[in-house]
C-alpha positions as CSV (number, residue, x, y, z in Angstrom):
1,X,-37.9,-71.2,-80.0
2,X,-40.3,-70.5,-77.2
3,X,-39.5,-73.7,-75.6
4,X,-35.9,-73.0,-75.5
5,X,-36.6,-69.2,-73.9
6,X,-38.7,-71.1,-70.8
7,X,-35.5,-73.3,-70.5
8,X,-33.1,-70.0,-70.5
9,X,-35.4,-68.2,-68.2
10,X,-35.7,-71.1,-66.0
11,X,-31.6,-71.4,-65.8
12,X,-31.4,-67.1,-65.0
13,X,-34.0,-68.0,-62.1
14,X,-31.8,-70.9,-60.6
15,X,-28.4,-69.4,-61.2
16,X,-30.1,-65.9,-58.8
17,X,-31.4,-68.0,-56.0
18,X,-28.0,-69.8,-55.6
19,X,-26.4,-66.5,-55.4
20,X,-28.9,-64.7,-53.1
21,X,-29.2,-67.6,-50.7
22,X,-28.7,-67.3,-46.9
23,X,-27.3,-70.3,-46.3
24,X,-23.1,-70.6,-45.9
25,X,-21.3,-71.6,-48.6
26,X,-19.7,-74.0,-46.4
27,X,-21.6,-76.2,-44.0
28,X,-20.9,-75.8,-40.4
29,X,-22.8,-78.4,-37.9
30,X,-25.0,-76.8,-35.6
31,X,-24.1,-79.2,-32.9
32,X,-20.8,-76.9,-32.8
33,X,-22.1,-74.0,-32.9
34,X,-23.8,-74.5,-30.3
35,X,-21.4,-76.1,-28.5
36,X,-19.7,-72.8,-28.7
37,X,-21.8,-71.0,-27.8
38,X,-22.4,-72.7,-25.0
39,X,-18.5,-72.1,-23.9
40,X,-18.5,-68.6,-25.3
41,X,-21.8,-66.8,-24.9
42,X,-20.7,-65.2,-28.5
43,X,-23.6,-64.9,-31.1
44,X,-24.8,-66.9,-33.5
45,X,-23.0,-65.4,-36.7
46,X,-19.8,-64.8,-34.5
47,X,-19.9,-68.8,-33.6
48,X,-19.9,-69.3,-36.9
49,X,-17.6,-67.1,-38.2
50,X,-14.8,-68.5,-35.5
51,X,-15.7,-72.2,-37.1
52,X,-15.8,-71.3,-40.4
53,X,-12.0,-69.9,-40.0
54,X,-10.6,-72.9,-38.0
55,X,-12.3,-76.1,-40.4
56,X,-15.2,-76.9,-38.0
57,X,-12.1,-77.5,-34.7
58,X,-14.2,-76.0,-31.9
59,X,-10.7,-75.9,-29.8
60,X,-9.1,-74.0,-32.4
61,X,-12.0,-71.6,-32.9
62,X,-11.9,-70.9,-28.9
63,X,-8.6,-69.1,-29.7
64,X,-10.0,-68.0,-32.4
65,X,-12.3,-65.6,-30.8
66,X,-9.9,-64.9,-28.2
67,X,-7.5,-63.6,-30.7
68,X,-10.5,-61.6,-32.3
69,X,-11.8,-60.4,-28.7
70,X,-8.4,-58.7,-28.1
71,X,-8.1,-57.0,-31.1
72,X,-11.7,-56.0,-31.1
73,X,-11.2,-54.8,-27.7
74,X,-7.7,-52.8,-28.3
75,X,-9.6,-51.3,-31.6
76,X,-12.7,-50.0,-28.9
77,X,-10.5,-49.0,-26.5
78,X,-8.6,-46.6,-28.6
79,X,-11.5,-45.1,-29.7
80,X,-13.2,-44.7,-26.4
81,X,-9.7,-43.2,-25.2
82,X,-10.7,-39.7,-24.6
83,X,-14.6,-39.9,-23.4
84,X,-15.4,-39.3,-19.9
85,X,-16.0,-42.1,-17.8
86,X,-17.0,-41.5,-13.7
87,X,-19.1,-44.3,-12.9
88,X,-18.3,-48.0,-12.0
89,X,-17.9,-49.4,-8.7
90,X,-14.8,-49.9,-5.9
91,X,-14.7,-53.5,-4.8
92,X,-13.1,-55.1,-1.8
93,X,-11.7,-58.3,-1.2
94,X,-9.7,-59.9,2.0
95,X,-8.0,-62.8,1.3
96,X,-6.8,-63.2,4.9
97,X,-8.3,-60.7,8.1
98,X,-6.0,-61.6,10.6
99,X,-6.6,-64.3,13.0
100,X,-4.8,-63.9,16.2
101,X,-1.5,-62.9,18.2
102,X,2.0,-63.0,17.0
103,X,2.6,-66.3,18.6
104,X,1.0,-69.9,19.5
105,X,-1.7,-71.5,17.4
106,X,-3.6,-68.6,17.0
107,X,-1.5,-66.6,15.0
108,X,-2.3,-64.8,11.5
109,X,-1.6,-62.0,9.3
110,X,-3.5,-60.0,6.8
111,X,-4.0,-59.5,3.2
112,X,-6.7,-57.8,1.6
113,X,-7.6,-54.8,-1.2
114,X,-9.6,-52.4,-2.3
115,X,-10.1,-51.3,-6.4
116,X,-11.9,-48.8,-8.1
117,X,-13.1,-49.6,-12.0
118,X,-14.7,-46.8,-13.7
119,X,-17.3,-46.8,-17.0
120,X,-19.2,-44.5,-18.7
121,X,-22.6,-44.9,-17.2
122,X,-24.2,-46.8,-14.3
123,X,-25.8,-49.0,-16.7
124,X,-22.3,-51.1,-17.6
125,X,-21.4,-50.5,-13.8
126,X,-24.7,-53.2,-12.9
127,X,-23.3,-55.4,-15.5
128,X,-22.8,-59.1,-14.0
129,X,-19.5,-59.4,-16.4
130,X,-18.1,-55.8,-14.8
131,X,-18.7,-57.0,-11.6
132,X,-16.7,-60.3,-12.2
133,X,-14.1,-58.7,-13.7
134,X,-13.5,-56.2,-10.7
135,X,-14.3,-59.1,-8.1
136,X,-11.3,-60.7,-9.9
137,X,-9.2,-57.6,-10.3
138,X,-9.3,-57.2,-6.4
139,X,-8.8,-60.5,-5.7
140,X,-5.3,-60.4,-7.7
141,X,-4.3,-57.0,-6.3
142,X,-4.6,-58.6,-2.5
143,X,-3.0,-62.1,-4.1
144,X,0.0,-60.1,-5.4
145,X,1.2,-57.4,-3.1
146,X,3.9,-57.0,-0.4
147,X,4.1,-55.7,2.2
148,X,7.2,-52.5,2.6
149,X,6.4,-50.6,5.9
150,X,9.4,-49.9,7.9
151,X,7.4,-48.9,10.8
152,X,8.0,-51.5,13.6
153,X,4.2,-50.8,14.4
154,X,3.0,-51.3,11.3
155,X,0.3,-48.2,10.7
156,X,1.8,-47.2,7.1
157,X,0.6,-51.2,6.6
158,X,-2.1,-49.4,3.8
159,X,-0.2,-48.8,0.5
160,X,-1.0,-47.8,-2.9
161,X,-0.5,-50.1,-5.6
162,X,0.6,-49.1,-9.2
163,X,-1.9,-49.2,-11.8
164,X,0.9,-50.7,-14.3
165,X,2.0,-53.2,-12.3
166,X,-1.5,-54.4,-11.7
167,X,-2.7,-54.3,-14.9
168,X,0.1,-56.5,-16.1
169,X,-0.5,-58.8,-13.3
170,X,-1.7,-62.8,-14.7
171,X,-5.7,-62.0,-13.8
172,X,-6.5,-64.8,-10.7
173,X,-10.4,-66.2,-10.7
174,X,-11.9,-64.6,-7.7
175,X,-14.5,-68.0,-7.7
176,X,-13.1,-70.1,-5.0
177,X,-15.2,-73.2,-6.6
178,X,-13.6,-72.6,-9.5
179,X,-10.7,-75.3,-10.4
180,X,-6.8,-73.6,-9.7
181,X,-5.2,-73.0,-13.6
182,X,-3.0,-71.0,-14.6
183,X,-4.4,-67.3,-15.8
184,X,-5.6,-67.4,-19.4
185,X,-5.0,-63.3,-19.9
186,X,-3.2,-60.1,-17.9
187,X,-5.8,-57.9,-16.3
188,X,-4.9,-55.7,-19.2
189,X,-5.9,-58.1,-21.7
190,X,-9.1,-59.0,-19.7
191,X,-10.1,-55.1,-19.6
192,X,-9.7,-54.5,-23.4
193,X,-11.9,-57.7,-23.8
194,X,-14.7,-56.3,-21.7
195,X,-14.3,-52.4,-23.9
196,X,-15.0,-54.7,-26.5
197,X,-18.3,-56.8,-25.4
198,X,-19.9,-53.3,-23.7
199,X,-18.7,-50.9,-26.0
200,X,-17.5,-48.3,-23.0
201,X,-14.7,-47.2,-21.9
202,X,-13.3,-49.0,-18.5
203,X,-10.4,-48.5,-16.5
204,X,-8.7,-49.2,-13.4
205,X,-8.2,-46.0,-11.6
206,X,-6.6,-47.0,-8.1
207,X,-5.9,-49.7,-5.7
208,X,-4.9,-49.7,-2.4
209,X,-3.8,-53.2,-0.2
210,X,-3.0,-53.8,3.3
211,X,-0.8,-56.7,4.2
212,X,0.9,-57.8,7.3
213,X,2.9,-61.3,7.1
214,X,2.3,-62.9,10.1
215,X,5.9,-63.0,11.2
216,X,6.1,-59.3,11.5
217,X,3.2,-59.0,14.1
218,X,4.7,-58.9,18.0
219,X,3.9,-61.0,20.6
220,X,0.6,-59.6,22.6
221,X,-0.9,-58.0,19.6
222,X,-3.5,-58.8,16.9
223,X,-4.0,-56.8,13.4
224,X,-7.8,-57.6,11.7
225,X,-8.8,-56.4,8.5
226,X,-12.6,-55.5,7.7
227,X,-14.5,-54.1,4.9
228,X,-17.4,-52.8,4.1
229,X,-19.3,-51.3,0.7
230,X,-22.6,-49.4,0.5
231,X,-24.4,-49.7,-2.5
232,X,-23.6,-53.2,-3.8
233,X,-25.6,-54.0,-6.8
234,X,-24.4,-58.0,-7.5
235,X,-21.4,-58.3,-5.2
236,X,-21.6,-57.3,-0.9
237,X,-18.0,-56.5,-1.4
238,X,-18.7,-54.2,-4.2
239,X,-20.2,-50.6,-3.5
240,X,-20.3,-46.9,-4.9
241,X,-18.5,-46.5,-1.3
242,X,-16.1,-48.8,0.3
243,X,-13.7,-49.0,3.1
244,X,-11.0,-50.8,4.6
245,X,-10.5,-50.9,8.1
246,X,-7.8,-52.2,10.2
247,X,-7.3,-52.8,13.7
248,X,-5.0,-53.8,16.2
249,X,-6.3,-55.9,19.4
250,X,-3.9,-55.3,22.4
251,X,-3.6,-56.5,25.5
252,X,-2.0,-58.7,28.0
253,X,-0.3,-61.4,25.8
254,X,-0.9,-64.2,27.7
255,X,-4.7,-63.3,28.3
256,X,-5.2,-61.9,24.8
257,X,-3.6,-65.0,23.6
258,X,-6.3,-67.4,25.7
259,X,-9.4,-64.7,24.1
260,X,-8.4,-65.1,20.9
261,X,-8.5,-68.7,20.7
262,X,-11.8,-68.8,21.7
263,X,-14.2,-68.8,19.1
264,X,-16.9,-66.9,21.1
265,X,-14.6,-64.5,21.4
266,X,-13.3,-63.5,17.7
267,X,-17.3,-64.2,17.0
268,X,-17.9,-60.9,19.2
269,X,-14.0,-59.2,18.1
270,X,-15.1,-59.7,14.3
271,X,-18.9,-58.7,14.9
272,X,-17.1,-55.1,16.6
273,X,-14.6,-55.1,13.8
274,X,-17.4,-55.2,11.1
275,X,-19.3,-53.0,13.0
276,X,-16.7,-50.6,12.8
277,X,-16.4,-50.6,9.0
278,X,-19.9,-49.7,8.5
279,X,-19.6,-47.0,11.1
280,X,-16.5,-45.1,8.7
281,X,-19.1,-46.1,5.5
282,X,-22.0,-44.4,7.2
283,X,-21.1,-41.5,9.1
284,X,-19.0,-38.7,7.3
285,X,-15.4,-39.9,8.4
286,X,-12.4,-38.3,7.7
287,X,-10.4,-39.4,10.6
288,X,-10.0,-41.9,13.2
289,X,-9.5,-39.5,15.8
290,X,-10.3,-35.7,16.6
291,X,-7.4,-33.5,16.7
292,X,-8.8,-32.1,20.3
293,X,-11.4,-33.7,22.1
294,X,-13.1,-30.4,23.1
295,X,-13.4,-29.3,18.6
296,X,-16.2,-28.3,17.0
297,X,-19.5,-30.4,16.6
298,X,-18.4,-31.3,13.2
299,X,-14.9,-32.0,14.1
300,X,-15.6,-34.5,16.5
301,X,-18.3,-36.1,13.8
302,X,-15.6,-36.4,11.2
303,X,-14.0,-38.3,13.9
304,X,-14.2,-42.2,14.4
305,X,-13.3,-42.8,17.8
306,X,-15.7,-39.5,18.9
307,X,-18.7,-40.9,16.6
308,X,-21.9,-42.5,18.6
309,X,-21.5,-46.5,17.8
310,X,-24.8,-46.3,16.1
311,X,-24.0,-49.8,13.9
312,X,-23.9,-52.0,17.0
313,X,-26.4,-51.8,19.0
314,X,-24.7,-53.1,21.9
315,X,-23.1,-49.8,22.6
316,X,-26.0,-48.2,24.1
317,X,-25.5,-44.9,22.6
318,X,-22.1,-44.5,23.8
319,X,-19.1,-43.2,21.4
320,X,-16.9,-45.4,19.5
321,X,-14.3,-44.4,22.4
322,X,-16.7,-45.0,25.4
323,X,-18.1,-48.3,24.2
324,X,-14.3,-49.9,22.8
325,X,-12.8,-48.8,26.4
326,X,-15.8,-50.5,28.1
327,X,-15.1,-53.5,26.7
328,X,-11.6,-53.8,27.2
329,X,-12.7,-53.7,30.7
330,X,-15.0,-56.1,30.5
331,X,-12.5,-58.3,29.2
332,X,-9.7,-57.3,31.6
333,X,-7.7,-56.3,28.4
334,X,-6.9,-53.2,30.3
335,X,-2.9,-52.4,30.7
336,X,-2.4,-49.3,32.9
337,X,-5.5,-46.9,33.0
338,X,-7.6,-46.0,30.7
339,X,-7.2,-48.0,27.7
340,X,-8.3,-49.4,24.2
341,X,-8.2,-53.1,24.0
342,X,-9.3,-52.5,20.1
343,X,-7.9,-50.2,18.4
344,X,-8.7,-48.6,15.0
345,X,-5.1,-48.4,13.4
346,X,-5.6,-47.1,9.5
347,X,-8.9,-46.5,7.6
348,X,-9.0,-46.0,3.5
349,X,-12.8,-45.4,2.3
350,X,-13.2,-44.4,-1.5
351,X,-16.2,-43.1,-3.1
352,X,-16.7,-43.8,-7.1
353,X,-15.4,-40.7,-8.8
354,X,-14.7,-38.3,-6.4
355,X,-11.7,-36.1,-6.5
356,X,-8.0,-37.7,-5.4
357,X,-8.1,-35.1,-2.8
358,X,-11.8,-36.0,-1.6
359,X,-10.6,-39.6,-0.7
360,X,-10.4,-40.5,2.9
361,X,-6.8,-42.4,4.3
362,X,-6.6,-41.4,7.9
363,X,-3.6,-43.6,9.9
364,X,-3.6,-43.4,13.6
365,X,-0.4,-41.9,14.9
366,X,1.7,-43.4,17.3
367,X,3.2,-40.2,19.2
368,X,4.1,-40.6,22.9
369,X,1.2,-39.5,24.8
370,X,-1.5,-39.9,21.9
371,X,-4.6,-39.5,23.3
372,X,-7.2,-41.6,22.1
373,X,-10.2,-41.1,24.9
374,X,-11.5,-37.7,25.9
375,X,-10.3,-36.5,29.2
376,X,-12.3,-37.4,32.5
């Protein structure tokens, strides 16, 4: 009798360890799990769990956890709906800044964007997988807009783009080493899938392009797009405060034509241009121009072309104006009198969560007898 109550309680002991045991009832290679891993970044139990549901088929367990990620993602975003979310970051990106004139070898357009992604807290803003996505959601935006001004001169070429339309826009890799394939997710899809791995709230809050197609730009002028963002944590095209610029380049055809197909040349146009896009990032400026030359102190500081050229040192001190008339001299871009050989056409700088009505989009006008240097 005592014999058989060892062999009972010897049974109990073996039946509880098989059901208390860690490992998985069915066996899953850990040369796949990591192999997903390695594909995936996902955790351990997560790799496991996406095998474990498609028999050990690492290609079947990649959709797998796509499938999940999405629904995961769409479940956190609904949640996260109504909480408050101000920080993040506005990225830039410019596909195509414009090369030259509108005709001979030199000859260009433009195509570029700026996007603002918000989160919750600063924290998911330094994230390298938020900056990825809004390097890629920029990159699409310039990739898919076109351009609608019906101004012959092209300074409405700044428009906004809808949020909708974006969002279900095919998301395009902003990695130019990357292979070309066709998008695996919308920028929607790709948005819920990040809510899901950070556990914020994230949105796209507004985008802005500028294109020009290079057969809309005459014969003796030159549009350039530049950017610039302050405060770039990962990305130099990524800052709390960002800013488009463009320009037009004006001249003599024939002689701008010869300039601009000189490397030196666009080396020192571009250097001026980029200059120029700090200077709107750096100063507090509203406009590109003063509405009278003889305003207020703070008028004419609000002001672009009235500014001191403090980001390039070559100016000497002198205003935006001064130094940008200078040089069209210099380079006998001059028409009749006093003239701009570069000219600052539209500006757009954001700032991460400011107010619609705080955001700066200033468009030079065109009006007959614009003045655009102080008077002598």
């Amino acid at each position: 009798m005592f014999k058989f109550c060892l062999q009972q309680k010897a049974a109990f002991r073996s039946a509880s360890l098989r059901r208390y045991s860690t490992q998985p009832t069915g066996k899953t290679p850990i040369k796949l799990v990591a192999e997903l891993r390695k594909l995936t970044e996902v955790s351990l139990a997560k790799a496991r769990e996406a095998l474990a549901a498609s028999n050990n088929d690492v290609r079947a367990a990649l959709q797998w956890l796509e499938k999940d990620a999405s629904v995961s993602g769409a479940k956190k975003a609904a949640k996260l709906q109504g909480r408050d979310a101000r920080e993040g970051l506005i990225g830039t990106s410019v596909l195509s800044r414009g090369t030259g004139v509108g005709e001979g070898p030199v000859r260009g357009g433009v195509r570029g964007a700026m996007v603002e992604l918000n989160c919750e807290t600063d924290f998911v803003a330094r994230n390298e997988l938020f900056g990825k996505l809004l390097a890629d959601i920029s990159h699409t935006a310039a990739f898919i807009s076109e351009n609608t001004s019906k101004h012959s001169d092209l300074s409405d070429a700044f428009e906004p783009l809808s949020i909708e339309l974006l969002q279900d826009a095919p998301l395009l890799s902003s990695d130019a080493s990357e292979p070309l394939r066709p998008a695996k997710q919308t920028v929607a899809e790709a948005l819920q899938e990040l809510v899901g791995k950070v556990g914020e709230k994230i949105y796209l809050r507004r985008a802005l392009t500028a294109v020009i197609p290079s057969e809309r730009i005459l014969a003796g002028t030159a549009y350039h797009l530049s950017s610039y963002s302050h405060g770039a944590i990962r990305l130099a095209s990524q800052g709390r405060i960002s800013a488009l610029l463009l320009t037009s380049s004006t001249g003599p055809s024939q002689k701008l034509n010869q300039l601009l197909s000189s490397p030196d040349f666009s080396k020192e146009l571009f250097a001026i241009e980029d200059a120029l896009a700090r200077q709107v990032v750096g100063f507090p400026t509203l406009s590109i121009k003063p509405s009278s030359w003889c305003g207020s102190d703070d008028q004419l500081a609000a002001a672009l072309l009235a500014q001191p050229f403090m980001m390039y040192s070559p100016s000497n001190g002198a205003s935006v104006a001064e130094f940008l008339q200078q040089w069209a001299k210099t380079h006998k871009l001059t028409i009749a009198g006093p003239s701009l050989a570069v000219i600052p056409t539209a500006v757009a700088k954001w700032t991460v969560g400011e107010s619609d009505n705080a955001a700066v989009v200033s468009v030079l006008s065109k009006e007959p007898g614009e003045q655009l240097l102080p008077s002598v």
